[in-house]
Backbone as XML, in Angstrom:
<?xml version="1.0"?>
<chain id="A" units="angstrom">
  <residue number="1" name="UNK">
    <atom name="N" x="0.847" y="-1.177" z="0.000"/>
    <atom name="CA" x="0.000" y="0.000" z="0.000"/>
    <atom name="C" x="0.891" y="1.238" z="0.000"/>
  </residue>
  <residue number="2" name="UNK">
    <atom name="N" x="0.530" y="1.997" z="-1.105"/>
    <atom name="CA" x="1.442" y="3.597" z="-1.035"/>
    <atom name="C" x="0.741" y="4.484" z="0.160"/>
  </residue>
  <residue number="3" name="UNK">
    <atom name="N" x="1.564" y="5.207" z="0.567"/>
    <atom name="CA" x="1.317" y="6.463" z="1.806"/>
    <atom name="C" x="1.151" y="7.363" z="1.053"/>
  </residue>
  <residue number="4" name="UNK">
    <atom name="N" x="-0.074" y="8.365" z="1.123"/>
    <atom name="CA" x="-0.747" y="9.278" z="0.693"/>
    <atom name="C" x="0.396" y="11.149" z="0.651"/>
  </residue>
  <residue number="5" name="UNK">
    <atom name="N" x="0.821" y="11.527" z="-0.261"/>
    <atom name="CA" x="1.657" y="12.267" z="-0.014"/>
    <atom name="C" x="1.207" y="13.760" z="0.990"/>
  </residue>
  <residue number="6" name="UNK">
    <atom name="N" x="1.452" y="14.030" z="2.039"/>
    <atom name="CA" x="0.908" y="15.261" z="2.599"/>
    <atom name="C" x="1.284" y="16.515" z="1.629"/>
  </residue>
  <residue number="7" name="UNK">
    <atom name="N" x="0.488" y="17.746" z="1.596"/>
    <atom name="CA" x="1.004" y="18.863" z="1.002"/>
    <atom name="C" x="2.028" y="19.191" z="1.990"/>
  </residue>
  <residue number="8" name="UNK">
    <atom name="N" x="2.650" y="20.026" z="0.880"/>
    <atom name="CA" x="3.977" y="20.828" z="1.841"/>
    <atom name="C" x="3.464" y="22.512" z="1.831"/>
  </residue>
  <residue number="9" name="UNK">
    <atom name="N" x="4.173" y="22.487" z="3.280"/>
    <atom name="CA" x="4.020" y="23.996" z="3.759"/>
    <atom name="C" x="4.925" y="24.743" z="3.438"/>
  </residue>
  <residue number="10" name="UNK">
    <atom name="N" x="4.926" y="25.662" z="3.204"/>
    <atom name="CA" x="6.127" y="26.561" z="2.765"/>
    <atom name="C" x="5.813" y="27.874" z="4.174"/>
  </residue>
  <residue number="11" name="UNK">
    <atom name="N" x="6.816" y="28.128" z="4.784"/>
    <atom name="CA" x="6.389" y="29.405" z="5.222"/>
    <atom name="C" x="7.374" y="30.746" z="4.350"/>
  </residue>
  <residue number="12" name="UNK">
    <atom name="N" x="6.566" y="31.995" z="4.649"/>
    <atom name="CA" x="6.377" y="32.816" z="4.137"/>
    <atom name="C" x="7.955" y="34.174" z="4.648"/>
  </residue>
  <residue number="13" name="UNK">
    <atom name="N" x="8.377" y="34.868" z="4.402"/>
    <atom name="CA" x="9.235" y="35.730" z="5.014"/>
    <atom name="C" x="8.096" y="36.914" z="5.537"/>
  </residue>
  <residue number="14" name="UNK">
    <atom name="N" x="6.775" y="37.055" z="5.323"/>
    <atom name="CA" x="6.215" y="38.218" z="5.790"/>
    <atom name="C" x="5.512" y="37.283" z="6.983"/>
  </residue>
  <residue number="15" name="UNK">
    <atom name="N" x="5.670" y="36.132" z="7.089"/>
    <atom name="CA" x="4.845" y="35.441" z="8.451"/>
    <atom name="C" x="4.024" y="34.946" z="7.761"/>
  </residue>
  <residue number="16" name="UNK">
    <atom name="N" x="3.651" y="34.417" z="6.394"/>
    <atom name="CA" x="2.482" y="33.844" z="6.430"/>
    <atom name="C" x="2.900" y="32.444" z="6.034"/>
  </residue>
  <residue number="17" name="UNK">
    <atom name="N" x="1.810" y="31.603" z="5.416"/>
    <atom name="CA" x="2.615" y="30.240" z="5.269"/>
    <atom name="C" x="1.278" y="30.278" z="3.799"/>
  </residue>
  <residue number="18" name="UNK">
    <atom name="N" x="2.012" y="29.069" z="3.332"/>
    <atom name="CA" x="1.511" y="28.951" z="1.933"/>
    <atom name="C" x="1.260" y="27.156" z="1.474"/>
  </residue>
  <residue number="19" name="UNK">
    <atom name="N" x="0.295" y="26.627" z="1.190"/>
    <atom name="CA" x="-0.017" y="25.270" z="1.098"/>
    <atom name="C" x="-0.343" y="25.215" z="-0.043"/>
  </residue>
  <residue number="20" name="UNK">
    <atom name="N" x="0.216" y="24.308" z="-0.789"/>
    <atom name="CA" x="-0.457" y="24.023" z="-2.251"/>
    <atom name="C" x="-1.701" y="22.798" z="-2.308"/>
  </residue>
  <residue number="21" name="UNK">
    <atom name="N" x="-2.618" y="23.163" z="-2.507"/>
    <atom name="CA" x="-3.782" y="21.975" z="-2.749"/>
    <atom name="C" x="-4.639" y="21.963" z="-4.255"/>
  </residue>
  <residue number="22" name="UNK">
    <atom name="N" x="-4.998" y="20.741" z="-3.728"/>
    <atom name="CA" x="-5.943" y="20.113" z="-5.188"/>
    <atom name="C" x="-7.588" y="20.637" z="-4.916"/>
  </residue>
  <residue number="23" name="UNK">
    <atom name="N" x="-8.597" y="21.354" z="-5.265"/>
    <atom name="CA" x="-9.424" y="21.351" z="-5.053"/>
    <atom name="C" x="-10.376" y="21.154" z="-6.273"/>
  </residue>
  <residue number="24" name="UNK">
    <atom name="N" x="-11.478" y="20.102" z="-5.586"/>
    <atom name="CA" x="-12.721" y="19.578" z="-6.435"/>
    <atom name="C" x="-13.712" y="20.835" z="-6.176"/>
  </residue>
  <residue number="25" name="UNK">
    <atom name="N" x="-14.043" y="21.437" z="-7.300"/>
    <atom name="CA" x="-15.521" y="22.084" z="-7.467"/>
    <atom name="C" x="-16.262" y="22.145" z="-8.232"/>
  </residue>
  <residue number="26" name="UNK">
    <atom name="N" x="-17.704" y="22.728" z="-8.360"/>
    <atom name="CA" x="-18.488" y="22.609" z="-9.343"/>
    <atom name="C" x="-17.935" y="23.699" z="-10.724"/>
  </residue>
  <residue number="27" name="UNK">
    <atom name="N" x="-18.652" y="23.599" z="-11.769"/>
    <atom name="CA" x="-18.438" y="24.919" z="-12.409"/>
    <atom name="C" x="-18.843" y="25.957" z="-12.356"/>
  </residue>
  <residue number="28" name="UNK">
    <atom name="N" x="-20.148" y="25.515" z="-11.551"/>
    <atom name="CA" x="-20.807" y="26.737" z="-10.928"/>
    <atom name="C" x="-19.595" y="27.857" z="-10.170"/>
  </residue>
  <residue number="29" name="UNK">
    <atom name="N" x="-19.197" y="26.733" z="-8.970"/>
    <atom name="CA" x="-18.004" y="27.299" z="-8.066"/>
    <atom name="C" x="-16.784" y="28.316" z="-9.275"/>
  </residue>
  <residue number="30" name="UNK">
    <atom name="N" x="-16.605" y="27.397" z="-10.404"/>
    <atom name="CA" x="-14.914" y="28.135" z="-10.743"/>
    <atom name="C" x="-15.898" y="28.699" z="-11.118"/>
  </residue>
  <residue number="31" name="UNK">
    <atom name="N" x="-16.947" y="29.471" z="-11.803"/>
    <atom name="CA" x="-17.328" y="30.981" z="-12.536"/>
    <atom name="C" x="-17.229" y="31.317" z="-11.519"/>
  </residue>
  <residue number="32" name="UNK">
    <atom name="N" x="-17.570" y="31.456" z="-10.119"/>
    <atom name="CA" x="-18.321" y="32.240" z="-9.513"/>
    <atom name="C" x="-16.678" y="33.366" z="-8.910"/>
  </residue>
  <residue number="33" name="UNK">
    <atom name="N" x="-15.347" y="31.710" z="-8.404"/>
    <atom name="CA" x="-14.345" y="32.555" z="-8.898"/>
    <atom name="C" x="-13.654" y="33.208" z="-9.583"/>
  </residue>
  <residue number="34" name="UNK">
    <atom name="N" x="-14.113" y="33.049" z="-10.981"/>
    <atom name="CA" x="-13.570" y="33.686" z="-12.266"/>
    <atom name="C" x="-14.157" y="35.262" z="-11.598"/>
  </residue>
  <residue number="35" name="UNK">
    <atom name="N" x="-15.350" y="35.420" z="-11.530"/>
    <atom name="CA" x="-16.487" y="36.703" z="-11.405"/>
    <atom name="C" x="-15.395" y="37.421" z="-10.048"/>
  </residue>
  <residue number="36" name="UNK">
    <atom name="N" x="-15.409" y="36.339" z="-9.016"/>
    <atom name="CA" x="-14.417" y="37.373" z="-8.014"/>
    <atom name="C" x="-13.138" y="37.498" z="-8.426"/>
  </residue>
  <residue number="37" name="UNK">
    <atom name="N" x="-12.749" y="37.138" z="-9.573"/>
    <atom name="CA" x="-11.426" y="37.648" z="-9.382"/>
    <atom name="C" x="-11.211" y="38.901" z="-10.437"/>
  </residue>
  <residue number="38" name="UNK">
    <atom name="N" x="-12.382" y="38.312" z="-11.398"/>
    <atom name="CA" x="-12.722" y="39.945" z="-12.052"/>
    <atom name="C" x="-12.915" y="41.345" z="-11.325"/>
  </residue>
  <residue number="39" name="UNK">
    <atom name="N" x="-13.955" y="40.925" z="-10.131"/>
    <atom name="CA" x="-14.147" y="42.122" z="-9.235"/>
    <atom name="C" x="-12.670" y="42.261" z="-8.658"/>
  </residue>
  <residue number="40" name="UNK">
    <atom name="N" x="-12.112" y="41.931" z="-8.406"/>
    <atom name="CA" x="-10.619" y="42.730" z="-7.571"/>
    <atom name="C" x="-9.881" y="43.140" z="-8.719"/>
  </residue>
  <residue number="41" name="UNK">
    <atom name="N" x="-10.270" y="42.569" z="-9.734"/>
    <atom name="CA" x="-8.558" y="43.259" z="-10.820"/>
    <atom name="C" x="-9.598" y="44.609" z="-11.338"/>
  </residue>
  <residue number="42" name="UNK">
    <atom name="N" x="-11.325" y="44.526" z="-11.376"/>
    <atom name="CA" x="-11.548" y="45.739" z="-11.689"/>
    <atom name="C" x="-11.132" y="47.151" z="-10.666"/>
  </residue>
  <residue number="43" name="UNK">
    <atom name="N" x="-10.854" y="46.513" z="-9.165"/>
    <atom name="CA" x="-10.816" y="47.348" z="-8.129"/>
    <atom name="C" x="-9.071" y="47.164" z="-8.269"/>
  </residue>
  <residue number="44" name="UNK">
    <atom name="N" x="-8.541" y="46.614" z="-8.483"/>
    <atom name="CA" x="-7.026" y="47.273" z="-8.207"/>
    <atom name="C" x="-6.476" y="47.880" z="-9.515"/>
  </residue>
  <residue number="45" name="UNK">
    <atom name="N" x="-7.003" y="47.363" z="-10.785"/>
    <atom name="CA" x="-6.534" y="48.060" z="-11.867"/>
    <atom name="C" x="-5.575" y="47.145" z="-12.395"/>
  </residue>
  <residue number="46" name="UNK">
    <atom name="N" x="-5.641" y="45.758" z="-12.012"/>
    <atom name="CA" x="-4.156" y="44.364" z="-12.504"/>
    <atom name="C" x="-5.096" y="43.128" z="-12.805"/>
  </residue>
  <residue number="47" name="UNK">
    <atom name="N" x="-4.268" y="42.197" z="-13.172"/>
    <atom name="CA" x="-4.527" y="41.254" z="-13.637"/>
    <atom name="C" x="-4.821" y="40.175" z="-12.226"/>
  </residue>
  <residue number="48" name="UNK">
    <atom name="N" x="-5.893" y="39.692" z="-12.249"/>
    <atom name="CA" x="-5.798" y="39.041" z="-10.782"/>
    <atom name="C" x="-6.471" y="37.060" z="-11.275"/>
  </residue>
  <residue number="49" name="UNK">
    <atom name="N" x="-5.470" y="36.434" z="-10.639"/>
    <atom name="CA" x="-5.826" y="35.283" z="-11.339"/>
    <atom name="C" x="-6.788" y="34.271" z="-10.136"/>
  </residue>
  <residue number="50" name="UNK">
    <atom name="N" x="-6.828" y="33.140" z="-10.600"/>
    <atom name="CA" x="-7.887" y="32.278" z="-9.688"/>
    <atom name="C" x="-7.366" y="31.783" z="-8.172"/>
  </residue>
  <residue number="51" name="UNK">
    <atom name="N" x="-6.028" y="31.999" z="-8.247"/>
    <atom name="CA" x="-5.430" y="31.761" z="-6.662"/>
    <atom name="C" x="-5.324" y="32.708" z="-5.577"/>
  </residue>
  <residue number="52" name="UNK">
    <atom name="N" x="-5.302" y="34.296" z="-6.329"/>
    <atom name="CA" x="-5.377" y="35.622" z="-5.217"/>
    <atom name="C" x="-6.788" y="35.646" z="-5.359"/>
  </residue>
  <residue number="53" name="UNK">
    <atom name="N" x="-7.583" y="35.227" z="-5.799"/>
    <atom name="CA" x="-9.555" y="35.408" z="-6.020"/>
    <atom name="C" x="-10.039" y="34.019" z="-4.889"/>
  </residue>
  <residue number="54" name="UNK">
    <atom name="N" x="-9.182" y="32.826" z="-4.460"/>
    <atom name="CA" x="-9.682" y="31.856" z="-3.645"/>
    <atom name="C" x="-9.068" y="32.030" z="-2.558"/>
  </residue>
  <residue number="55" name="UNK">
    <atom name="N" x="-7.873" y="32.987" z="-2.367"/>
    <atom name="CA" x="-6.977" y="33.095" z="-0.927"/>
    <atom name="C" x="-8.203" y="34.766" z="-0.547"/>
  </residue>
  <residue number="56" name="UNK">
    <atom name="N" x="-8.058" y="35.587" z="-1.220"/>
    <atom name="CA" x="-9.309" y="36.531" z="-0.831"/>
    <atom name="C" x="-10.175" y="35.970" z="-0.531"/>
  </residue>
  <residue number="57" name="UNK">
    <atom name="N" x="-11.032" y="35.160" z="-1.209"/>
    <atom name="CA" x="-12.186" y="34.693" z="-0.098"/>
    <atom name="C" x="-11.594" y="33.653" z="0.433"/>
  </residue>
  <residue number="58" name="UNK">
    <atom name="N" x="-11.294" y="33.472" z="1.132"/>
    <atom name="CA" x="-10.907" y="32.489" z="2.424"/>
    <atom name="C" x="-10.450" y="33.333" z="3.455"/>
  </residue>
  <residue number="59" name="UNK">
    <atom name="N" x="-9.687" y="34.964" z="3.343"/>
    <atom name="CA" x="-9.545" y="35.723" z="3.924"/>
    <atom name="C" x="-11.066" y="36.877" z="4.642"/>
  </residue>
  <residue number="60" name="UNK">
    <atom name="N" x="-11.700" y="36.834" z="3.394"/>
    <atom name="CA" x="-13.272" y="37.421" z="3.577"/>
    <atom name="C" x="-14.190" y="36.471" z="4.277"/>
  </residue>
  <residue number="61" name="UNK">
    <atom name="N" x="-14.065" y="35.290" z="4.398"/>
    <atom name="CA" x="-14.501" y="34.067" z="4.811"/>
    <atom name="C" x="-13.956" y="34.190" z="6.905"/>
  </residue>
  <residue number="62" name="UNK">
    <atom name="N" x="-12.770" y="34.661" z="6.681"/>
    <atom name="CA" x="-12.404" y="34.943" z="7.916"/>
    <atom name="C" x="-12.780" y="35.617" z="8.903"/>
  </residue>
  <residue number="63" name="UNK">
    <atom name="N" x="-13.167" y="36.770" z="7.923"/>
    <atom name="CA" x="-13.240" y="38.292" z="8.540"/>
    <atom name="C" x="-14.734" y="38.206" z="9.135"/>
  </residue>
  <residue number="64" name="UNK">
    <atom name="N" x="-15.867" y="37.465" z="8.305"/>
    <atom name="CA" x="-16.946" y="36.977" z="8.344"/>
    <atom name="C" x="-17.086" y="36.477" z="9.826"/>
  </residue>
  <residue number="65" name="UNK">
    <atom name="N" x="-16.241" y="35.228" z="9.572"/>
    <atom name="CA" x="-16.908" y="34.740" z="11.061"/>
    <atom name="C" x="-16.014" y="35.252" z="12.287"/>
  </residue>
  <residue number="66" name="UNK">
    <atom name="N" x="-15.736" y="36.328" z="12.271"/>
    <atom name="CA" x="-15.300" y="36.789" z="12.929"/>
    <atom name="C" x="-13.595" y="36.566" z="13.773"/>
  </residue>
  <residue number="67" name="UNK">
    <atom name="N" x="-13.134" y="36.070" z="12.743"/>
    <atom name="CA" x="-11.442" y="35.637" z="13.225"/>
    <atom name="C" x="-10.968" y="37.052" z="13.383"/>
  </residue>
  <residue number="68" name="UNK">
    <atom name="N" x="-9.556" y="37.051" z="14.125"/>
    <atom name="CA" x="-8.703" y="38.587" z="14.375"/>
    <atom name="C" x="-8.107" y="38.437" z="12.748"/>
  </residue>
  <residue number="69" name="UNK">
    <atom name="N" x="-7.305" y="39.643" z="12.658"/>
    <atom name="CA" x="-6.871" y="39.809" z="11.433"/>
    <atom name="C" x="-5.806" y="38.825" z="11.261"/>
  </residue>
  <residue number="70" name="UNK">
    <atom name="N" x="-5.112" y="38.309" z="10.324"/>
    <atom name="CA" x="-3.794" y="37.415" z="9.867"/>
    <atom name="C" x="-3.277" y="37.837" z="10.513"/>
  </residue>
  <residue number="71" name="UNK">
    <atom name="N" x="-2.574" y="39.290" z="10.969"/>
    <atom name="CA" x="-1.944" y="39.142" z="11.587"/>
    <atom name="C" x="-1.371" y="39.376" z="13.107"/>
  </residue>
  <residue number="72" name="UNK">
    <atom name="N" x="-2.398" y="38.781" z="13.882"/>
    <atom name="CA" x="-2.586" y="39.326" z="14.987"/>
    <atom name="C" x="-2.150" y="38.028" z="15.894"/>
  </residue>
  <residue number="73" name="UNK">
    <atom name="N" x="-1.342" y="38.167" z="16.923"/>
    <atom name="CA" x="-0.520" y="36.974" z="17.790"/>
    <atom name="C" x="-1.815" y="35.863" z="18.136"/>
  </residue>
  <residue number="74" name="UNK">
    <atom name="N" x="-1.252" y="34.677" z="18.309"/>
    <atom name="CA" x="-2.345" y="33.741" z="18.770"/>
    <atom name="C" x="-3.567" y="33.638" z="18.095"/>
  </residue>
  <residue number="75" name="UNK">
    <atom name="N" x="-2.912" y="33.853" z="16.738"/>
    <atom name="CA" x="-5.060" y="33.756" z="15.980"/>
    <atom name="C" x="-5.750" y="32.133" z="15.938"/>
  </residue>
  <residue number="76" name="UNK">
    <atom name="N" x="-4.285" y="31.322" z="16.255"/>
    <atom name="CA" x="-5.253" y="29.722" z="16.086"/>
    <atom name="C" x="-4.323" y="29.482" z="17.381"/>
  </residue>
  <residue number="77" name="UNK">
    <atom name="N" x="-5.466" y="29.457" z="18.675"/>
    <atom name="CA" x="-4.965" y="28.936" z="19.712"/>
    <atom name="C" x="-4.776" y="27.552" z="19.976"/>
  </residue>
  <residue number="78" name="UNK">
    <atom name="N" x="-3.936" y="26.672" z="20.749"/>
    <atom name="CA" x="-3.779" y="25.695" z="20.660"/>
    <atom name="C" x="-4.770" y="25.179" z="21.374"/>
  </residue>
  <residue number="79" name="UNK">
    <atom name="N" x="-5.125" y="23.181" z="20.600"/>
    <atom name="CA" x="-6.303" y="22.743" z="21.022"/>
    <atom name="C" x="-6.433" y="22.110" z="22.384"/>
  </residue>
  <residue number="80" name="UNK">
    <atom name="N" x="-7.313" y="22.062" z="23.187"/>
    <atom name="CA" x="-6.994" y="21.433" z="24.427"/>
    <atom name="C" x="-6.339" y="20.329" z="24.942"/>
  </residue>
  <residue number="81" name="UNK">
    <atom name="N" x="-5.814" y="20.011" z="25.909"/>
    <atom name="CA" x="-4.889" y="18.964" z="26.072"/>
    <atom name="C" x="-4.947" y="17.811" z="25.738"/>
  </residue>
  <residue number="82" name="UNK">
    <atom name="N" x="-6.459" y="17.494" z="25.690"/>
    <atom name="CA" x="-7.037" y="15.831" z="25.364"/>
    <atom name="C" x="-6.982" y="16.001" z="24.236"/>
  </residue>
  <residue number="83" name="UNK">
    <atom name="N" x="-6.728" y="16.864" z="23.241"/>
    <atom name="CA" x="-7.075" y="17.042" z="21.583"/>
    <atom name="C" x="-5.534" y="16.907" z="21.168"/>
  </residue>
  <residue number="84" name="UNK">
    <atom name="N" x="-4.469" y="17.482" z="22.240"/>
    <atom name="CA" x="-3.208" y="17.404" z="21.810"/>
    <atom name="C" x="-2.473" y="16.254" z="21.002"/>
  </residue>
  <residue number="85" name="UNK">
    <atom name="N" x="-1.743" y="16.535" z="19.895"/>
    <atom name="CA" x="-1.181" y="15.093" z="19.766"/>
    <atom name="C" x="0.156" y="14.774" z="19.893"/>
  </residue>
  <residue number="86" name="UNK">
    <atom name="N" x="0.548" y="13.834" z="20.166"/>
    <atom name="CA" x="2.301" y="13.712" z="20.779"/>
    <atom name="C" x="3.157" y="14.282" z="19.949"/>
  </residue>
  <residue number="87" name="UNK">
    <atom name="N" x="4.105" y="14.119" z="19.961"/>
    <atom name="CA" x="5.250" y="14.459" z="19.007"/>
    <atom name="C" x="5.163" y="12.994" z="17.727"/>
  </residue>
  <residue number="88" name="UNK">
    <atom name="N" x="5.438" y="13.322" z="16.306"/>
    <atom name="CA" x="5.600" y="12.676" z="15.579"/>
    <atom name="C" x="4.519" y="11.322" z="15.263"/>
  </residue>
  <residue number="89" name="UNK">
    <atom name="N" x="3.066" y="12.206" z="15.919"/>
    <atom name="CA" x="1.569" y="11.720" z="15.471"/>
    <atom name="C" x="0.954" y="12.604" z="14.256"/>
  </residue>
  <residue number="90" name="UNK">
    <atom name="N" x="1.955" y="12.283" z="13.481"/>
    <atom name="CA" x="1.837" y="13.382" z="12.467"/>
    <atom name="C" x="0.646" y="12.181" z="11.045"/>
  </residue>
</chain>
């Protein structure tokens, strides 16, 4: 049996971190990101493609349910002790 490859994390030099994934959606879904990513390149005046149009909403998605901003200390607190997992329960 093959082991499923995890994505890799990259972190960021401004503090952020960056994951590459595969995502399944409808076509409904990719127009609806095509349409948002039109709306930001009409609002910044650039070319804005389908990965700054799905990291914006996931950021607007944030702001929504009320998370602190990216970059604010402790925004994903750690999970309680019984949730903890050991070292190298990866």
């Amino acid at each position: 049996m093959s082991v499923p490859k995890l994505p890799s994390v990259l972190a960021l030099p401004e503090g952020d971190a960056e994951l590459h994934l595969v995502v399944r959606m409808t076509w409904q879904d990719l127009a609806a990101l095509g349409q948002h990513a039109g709306r930001i390149a009409a609002r910044t005046g650039r070319p804005v493609g389908l990965q700054e149009a799905a990291t914006d909403l996931l950021r607007l998605s944030s702001a929504v349910l009320g998370e602190p901003s990216r970059h604010a200390i402790g925004r994903f607190p750690a999970p309680p002790a019984e949730g903890r997992r050991r070292g190298g329960d990866i």
